[in-house]
Residue frames as a rotation matrix with the C-alpha (Angstrom) as fourth column:
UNK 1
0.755 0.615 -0.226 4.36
0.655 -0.718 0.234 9.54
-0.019 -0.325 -0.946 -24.94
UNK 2
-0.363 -0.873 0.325 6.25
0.648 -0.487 -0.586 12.60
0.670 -0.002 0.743 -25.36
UNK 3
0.421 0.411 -0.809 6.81
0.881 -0.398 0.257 15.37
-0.216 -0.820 -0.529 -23.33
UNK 4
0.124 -0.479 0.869 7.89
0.303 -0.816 -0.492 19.33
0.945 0.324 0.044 -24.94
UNK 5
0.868 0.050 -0.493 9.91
0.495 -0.159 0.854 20.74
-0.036 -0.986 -0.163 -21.92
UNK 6
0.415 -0.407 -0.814 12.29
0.117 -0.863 0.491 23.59
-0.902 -0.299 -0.311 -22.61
UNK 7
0.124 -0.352 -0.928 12.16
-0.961 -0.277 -0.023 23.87
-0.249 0.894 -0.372 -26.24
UNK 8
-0.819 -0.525 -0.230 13.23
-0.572 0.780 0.255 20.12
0.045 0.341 -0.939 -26.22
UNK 9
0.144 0.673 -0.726 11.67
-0.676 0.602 0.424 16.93
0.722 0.430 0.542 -26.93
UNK 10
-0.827 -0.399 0.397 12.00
-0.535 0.777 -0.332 14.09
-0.176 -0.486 -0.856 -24.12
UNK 11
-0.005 0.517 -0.856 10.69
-0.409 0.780 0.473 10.65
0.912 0.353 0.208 -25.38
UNK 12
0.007 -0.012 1.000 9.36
-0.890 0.457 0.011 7.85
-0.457 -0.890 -0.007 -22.71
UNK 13
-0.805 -0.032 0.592 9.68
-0.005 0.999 0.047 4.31
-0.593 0.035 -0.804 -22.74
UNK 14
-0.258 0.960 -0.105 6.74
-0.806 -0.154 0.571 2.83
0.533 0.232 0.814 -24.82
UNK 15
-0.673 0.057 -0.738 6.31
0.429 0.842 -0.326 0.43
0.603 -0.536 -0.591 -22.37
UNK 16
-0.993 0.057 0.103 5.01
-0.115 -0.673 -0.731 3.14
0.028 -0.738 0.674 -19.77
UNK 17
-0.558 0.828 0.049 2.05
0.670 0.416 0.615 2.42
0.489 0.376 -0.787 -18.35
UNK 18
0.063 0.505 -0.861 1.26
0.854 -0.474 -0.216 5.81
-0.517 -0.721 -0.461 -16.50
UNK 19
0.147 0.115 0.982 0.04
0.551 -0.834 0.015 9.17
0.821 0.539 -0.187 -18.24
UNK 20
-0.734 0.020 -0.678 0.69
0.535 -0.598 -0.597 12.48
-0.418 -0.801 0.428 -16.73
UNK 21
-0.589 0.745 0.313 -2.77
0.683 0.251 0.686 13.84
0.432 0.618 -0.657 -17.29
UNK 22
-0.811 0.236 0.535 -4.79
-0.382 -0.906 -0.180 17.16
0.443 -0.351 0.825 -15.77
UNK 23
-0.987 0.139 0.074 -6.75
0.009 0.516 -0.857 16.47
-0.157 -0.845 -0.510 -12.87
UNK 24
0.045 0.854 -0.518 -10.18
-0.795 -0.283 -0.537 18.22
-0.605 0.436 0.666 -14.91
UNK 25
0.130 0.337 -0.933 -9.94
-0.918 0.396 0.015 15.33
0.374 0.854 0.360 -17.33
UNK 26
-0.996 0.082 -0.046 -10.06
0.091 0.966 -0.240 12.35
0.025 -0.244 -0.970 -14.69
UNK 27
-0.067 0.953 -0.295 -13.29
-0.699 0.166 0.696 10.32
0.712 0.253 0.655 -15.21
UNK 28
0.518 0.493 0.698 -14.82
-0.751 0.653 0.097 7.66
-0.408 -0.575 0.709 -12.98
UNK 29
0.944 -0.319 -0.086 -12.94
0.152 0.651 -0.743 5.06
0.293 0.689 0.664 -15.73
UNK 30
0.187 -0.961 0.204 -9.94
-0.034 -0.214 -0.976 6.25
0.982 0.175 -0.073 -14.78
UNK 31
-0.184 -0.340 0.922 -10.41
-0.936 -0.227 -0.270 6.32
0.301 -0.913 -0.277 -10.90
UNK 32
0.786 0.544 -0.293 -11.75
-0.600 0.786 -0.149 2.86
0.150 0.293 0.944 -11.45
UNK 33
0.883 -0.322 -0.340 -8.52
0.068 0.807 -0.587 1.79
0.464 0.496 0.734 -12.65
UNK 34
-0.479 -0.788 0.385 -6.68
-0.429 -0.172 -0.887 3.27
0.766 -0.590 -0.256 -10.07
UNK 35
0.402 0.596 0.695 -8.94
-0.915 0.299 0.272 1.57
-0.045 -0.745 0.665 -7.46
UNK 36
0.907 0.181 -0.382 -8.37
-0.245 0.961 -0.128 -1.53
0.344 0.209 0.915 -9.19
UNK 37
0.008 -0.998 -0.054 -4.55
0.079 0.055 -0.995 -1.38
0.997 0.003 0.079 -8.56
UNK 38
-0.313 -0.128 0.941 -5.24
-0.819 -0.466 -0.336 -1.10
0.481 -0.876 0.041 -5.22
UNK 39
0.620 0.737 -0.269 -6.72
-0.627 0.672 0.395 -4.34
0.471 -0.076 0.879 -5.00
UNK 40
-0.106 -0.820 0.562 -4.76
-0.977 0.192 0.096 -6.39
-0.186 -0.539 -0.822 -2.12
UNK 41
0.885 0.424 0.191 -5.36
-0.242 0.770 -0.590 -10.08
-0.397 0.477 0.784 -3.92
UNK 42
0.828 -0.177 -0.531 -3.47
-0.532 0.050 -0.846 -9.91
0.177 0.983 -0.052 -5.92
UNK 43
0.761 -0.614 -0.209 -0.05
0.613 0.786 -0.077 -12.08
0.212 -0.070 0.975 -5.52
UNK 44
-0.112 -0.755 -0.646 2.12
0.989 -0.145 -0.002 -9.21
-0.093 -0.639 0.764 -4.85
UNK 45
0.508 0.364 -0.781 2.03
0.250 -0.930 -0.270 -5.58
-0.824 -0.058 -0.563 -4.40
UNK 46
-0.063 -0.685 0.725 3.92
0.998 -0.063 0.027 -3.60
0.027 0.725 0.688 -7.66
UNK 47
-0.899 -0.204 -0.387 4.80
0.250 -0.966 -0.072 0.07
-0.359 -0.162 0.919 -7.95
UNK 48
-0.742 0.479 0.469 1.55
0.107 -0.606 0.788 0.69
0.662 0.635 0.399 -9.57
UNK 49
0.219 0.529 -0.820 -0.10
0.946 0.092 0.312 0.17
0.240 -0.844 -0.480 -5.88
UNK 50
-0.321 -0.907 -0.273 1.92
0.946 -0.297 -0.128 2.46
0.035 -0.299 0.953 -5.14
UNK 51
-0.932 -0.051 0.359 1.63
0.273 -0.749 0.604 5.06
0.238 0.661 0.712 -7.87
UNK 52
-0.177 0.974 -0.141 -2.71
0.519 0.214 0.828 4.30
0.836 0.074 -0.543 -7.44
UNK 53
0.304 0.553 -0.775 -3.02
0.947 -0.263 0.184 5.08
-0.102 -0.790 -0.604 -3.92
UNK 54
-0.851 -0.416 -0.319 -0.54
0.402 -0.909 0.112 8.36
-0.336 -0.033 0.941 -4.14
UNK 55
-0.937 0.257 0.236 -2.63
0.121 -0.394 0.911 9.41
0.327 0.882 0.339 -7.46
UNK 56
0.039 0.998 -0.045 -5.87
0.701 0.005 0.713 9.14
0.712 -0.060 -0.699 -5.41
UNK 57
-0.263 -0.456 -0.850 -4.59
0.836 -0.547 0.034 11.18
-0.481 -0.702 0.526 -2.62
UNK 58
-0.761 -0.542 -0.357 -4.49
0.304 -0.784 0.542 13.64
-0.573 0.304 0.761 -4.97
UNK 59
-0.581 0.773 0.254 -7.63
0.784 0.448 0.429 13.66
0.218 0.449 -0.867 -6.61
UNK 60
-0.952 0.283 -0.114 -9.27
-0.049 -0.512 -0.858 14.69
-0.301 -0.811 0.501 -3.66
UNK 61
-0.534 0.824 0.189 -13.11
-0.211 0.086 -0.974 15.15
-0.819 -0.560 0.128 -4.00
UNK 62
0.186 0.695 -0.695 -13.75
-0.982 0.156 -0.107 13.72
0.034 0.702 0.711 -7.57
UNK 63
-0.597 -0.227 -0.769 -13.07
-0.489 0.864 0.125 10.58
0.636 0.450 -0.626 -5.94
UNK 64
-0.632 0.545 0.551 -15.76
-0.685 -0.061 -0.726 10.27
-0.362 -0.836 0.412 -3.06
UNK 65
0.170 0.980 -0.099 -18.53
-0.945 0.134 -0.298 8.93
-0.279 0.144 0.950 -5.08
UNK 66
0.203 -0.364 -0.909 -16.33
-0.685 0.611 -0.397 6.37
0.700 0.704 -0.125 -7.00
UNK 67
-0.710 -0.544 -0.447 -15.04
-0.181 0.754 -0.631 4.86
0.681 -0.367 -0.634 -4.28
UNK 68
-0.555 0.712 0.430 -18.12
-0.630 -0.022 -0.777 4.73
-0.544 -0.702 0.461 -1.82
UNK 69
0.576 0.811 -0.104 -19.92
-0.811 0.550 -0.199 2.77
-0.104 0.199 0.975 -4.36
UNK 70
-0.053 -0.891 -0.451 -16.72
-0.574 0.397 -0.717 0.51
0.817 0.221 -0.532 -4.68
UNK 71
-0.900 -0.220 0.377 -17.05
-0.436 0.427 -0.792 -0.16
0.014 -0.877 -0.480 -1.00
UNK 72
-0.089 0.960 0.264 -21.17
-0.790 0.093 -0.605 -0.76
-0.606 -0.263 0.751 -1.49
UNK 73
0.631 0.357 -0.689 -20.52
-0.722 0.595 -0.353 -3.10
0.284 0.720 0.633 -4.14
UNK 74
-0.475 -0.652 -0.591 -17.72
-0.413 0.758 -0.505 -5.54
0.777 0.004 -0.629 -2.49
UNK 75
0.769 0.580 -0.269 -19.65
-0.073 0.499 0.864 -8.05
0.635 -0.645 0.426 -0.46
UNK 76
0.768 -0.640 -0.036 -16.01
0.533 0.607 0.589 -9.92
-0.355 -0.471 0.807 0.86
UNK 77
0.442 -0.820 0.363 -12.91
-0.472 -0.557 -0.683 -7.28
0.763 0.131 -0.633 1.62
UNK 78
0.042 -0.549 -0.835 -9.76
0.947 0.288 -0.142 -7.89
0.318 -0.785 0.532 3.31
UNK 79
0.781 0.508 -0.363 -9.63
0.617 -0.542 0.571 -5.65
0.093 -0.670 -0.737 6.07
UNK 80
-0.443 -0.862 -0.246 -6.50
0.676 -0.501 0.540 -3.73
-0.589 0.073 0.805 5.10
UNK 81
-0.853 -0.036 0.521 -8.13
0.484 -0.429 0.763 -2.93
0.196 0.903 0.383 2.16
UNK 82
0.327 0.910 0.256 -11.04
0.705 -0.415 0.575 -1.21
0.629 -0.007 -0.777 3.88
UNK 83
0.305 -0.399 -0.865 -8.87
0.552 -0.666 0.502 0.59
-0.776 -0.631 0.017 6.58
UNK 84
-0.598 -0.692 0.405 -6.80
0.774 -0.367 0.516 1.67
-0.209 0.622 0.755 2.90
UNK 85
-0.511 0.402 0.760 -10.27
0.490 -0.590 0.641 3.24
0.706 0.700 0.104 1.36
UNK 86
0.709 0.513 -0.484 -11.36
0.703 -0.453 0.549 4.61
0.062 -0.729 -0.681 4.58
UNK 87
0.233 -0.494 -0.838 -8.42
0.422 -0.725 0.544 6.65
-0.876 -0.480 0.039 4.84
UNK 88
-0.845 -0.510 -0.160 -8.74
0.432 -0.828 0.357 7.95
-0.315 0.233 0.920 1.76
UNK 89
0.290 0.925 0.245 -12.17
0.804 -0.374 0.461 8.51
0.519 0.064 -0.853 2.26
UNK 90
0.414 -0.069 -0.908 -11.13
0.884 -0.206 0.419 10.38
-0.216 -0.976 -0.024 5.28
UNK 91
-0.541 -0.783 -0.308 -8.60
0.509 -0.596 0.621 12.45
-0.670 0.180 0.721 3.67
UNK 92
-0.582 0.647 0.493 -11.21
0.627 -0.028 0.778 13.15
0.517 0.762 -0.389 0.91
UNK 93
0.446 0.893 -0.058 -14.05
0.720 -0.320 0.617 14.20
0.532 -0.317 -0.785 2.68
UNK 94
0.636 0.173 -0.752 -12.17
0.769 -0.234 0.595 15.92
-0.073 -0.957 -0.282 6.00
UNK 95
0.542 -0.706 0.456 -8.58
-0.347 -0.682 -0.643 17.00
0.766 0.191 -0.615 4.88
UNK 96
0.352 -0.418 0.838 -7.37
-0.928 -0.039 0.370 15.69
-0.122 -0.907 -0.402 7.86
UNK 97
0.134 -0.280 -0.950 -5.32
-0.421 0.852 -0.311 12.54
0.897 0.442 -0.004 8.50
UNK 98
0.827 0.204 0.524 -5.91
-0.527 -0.043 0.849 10.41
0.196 -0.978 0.072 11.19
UNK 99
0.563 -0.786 0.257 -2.81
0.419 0.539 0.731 8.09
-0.713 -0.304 0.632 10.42
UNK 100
0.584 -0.267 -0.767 -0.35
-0.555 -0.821 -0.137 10.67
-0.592 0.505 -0.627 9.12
UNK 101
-0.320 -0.937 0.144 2.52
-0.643 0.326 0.694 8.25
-0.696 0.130 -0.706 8.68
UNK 102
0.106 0.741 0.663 0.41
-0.075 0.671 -0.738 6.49
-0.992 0.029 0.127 6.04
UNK 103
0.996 -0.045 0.082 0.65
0.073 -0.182 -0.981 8.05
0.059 0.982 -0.177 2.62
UNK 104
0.331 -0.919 0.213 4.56
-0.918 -0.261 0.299 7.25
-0.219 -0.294 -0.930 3.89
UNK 105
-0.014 0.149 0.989 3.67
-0.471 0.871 -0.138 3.62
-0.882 -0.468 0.058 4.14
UNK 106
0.564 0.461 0.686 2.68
0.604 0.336 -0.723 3.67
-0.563 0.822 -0.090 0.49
UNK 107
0.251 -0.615 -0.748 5.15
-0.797 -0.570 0.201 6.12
-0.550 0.545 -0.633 -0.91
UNK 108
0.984 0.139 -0.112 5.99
-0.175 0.619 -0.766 4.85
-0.037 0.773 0.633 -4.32
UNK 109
-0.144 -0.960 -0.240 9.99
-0.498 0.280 -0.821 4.83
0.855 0.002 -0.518 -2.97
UNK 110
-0.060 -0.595 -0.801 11.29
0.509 0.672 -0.537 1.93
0.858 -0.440 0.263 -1.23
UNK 111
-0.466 -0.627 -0.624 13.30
0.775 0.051 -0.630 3.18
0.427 -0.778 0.462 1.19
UNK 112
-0.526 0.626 0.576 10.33
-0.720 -0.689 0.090 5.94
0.453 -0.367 0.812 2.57
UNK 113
0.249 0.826 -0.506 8.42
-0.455 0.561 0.692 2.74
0.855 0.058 0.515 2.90
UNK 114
0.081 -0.578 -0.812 11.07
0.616 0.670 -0.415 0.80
0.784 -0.466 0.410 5.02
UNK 115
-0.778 -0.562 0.279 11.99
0.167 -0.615 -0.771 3.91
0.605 -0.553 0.573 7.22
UNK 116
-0.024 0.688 0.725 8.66
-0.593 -0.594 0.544 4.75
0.805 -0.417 0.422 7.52
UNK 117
0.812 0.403 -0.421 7.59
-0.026 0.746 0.665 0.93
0.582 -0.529 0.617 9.24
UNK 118
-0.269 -0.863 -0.428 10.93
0.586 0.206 -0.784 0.91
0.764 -0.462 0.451 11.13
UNK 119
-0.738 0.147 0.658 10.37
-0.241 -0.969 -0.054 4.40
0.630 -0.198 0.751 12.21
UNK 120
0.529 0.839 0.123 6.33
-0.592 0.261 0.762 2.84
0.608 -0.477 0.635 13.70
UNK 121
0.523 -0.252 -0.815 8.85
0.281 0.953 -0.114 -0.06
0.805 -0.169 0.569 15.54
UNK 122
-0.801 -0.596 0.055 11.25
0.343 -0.533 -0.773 2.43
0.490 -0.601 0.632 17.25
UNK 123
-0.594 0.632 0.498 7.88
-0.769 -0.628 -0.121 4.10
0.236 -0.455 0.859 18.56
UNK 124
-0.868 0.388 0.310 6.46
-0.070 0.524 -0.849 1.41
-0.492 -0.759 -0.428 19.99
UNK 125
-0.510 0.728 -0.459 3.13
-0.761 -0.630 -0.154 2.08
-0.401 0.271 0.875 17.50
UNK 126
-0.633 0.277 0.722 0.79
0.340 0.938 -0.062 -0.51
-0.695 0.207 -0.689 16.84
UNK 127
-0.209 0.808 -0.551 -1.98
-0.166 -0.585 -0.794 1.74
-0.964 -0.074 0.256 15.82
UNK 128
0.179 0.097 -0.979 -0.72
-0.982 -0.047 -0.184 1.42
-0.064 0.994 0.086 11.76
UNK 129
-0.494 -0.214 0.843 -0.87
-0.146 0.976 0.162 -2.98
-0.857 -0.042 -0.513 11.84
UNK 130
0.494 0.688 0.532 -3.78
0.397 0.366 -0.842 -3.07
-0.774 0.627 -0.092 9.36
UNK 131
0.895 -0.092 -0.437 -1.86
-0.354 -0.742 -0.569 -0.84
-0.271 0.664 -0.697 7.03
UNK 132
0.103 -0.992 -0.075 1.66
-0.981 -0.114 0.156 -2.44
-0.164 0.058 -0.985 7.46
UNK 133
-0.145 -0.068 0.987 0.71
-0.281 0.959 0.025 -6.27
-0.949 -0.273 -0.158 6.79
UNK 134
0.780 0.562 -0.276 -0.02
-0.218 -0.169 -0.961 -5.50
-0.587 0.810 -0.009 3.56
UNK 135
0.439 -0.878 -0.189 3.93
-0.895 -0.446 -0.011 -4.60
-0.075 0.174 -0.982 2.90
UNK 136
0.047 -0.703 0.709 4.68
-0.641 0.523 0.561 -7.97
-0.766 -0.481 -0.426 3.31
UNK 137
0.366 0.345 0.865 4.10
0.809 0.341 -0.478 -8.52
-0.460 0.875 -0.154 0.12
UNK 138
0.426 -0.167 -0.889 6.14
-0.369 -0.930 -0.002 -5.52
-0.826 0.329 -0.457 -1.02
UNK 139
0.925 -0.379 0.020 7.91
0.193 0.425 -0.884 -6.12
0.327 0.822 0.466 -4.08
UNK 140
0.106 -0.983 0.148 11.31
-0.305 -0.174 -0.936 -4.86
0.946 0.054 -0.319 -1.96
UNK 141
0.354 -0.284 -0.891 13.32
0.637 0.771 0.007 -6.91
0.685 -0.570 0.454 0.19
UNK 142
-0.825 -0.530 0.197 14.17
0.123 -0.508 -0.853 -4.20
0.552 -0.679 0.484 2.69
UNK 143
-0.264 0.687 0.676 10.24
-0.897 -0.434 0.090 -3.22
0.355 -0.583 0.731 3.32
UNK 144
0.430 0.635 -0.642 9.34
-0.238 0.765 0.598 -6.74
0.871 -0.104 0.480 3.90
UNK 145
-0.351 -0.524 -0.776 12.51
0.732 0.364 -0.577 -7.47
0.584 -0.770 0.256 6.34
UNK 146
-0.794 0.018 0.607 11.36
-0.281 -0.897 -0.341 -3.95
0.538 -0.441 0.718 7.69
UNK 147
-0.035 0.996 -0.078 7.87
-0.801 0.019 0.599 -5.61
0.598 0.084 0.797 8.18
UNK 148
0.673 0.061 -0.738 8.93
0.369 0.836 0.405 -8.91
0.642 -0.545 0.540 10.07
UNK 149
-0.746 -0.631 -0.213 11.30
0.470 -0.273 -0.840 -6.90
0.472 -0.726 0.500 12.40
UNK 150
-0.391 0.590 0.706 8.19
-0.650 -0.721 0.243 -4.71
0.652 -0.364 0.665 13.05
UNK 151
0.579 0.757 -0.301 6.01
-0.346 0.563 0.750 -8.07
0.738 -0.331 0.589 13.93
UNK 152
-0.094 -0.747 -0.658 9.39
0.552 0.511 -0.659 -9.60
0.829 -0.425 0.364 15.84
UNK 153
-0.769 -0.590 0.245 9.53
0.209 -0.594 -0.777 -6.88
0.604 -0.546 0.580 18.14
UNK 154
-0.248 0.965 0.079 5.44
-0.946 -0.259 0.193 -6.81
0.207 -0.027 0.978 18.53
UNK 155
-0.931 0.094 -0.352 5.17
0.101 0.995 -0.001 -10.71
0.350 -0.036 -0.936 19.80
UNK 156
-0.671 0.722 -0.172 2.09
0.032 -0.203 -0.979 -9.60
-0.741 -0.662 0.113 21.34
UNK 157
-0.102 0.433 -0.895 0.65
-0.967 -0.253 -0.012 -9.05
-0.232 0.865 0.445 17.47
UNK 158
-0.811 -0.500 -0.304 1.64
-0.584 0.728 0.360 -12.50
0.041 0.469 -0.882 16.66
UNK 159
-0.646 0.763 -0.006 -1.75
-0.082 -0.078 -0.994 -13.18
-0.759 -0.641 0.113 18.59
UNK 160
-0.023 0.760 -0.650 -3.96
-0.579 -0.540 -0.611 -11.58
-0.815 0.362 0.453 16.49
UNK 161
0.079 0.438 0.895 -5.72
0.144 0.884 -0.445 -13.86
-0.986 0.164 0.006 13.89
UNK 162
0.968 0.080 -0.239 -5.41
-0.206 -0.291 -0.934 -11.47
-0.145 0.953 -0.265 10.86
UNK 163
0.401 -0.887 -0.229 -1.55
-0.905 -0.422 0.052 -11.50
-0.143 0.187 -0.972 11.38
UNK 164
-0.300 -0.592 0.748 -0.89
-0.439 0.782 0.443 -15.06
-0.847 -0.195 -0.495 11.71
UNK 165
0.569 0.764 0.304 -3.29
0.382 0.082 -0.921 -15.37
-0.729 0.640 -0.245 8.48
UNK 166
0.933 0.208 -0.292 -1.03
-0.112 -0.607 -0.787 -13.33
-0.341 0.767 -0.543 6.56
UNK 167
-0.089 -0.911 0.403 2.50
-0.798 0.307 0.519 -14.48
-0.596 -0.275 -0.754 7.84
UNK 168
-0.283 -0.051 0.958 0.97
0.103 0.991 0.083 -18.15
-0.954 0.123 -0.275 6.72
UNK 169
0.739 0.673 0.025 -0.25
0.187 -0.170 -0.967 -16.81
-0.647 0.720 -0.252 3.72
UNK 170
0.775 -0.622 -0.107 3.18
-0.354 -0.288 -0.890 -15.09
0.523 0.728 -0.444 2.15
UNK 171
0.514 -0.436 0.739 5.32
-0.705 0.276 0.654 -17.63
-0.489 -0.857 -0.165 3.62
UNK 172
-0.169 -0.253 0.953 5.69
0.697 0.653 0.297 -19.95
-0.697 0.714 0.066 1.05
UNK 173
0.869 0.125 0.479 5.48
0.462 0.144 -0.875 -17.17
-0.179 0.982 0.067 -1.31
UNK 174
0.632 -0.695 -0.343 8.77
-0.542 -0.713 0.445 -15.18
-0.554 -0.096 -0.827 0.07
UNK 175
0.933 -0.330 -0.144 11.26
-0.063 0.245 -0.967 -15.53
0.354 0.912 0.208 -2.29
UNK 176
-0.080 -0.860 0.503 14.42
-0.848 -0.207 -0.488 -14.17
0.524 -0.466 -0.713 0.05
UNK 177
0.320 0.291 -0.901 15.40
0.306 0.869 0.389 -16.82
0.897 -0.400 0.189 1.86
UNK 178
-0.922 -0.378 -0.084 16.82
0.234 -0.371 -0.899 -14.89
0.309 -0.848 0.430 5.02
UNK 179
-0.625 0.645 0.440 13.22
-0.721 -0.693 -0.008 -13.64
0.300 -0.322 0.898 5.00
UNK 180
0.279 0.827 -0.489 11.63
-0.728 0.514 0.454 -16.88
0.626 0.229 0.745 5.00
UNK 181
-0.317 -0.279 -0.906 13.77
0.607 0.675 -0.420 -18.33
0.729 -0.683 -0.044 8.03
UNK 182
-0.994 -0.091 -0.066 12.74
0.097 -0.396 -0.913 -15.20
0.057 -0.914 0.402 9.92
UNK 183
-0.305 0.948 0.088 8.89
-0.914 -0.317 0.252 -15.50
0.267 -0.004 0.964 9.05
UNK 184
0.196 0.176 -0.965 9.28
0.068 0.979 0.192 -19.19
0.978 -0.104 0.180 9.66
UNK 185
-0.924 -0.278 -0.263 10.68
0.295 -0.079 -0.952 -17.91
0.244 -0.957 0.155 13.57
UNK 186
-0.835 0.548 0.046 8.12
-0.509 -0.738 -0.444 -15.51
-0.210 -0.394 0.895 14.04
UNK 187
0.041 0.845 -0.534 5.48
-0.742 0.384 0.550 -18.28
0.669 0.373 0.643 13.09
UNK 188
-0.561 -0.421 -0.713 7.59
0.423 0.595 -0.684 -20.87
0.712 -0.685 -0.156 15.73
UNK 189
-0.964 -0.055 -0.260 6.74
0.263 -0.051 -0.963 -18.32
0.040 -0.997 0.064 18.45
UNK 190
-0.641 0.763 -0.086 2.59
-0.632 -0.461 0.624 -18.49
0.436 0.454 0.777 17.64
């Protein structure tokens, strides 16, 4: 893909798998496939989660319809991933954000991601759990340690059936091993 930007030529990778593309020429096919990237299954989150959720954000109201049947048509969701498309139903439909620190949570940079979930730890905030278990599966070792320091400090979370469900879940799939002695603690004290 090229790009003509003062007189000059700048070439991209051909690897690149994102277009920059006017918002009048997104189709349903295209918000599709940003849904689809949103899909928490998968084995690990990648920057194109990322990129997806931002890129819907932006949209704004030519994605309502797409994603409402999206939600009518999944029988079995993981509840992250319905708190995710509620809030950007929410944002869609209202303009308003009830969890601001969110479209932080998902910022396609690292270290926004990490600060943010620290940032929710220093404040005492449970409120963004359904949104921050996801991370633990980031694809960077800083948001994930950021994510088990959140739950460490929150022993009271440790409780809660969805969290211990996900700890046991990306336990054996953490790669860091500093992370995987401190999700193996934080599974000790369950």
């Amino acid at each position: 893909m090229s790009y003509l930007r003062d007189n000059k030529l700048w070439e991209e990778e051909d690897n690149l798998n994102w277009d920059v593309i006017e918002i009048s020429k997104v189709d349903d096919k295209i918000i599709k496939r940003l849904i689809d990237n949103l899909k928490l299954e998968t084995s690990d989150l990648s920057e194109n989660f990322f990129i997806s959720f931002e890129s819907l954000l932006k949209l704004g109201n030519k994605i309502e319809p797409v994603i409402d049947s999206f939600i009518e048509e999944t029988t079995e969701i993981h509840n992250c991933k319905v708190d995710t498309f509620n809030f950007i139903l929410d944002f869609v439909k209202n303009n308003t954000l009830k969890y601001v620190l969110v479209p932080q949570l998902y910022h396609p940079d690292f270290i926004t991601r990490a600060r943010t979930v620290l940032k929710l730890e220093q404040a005492g905030d449970t409120s963004y759990l359904n949104f921050i278990l996801p991370l633990l599966n980031d694809p960077d070792d800083s948001v994930r340690w950021s994510v088990i320091r959140f739950l460490n400090n929150h022993n009271h979370l440790l409780k809660n059936p969805l969290v211990y469900k996900e700890i046991k879940c990306y336990i054996g799939k953490e790669l860091n091993p500093v992370i995987r002695e401190k999700m193996k603690e934080l599974f000790k004290k369950v």
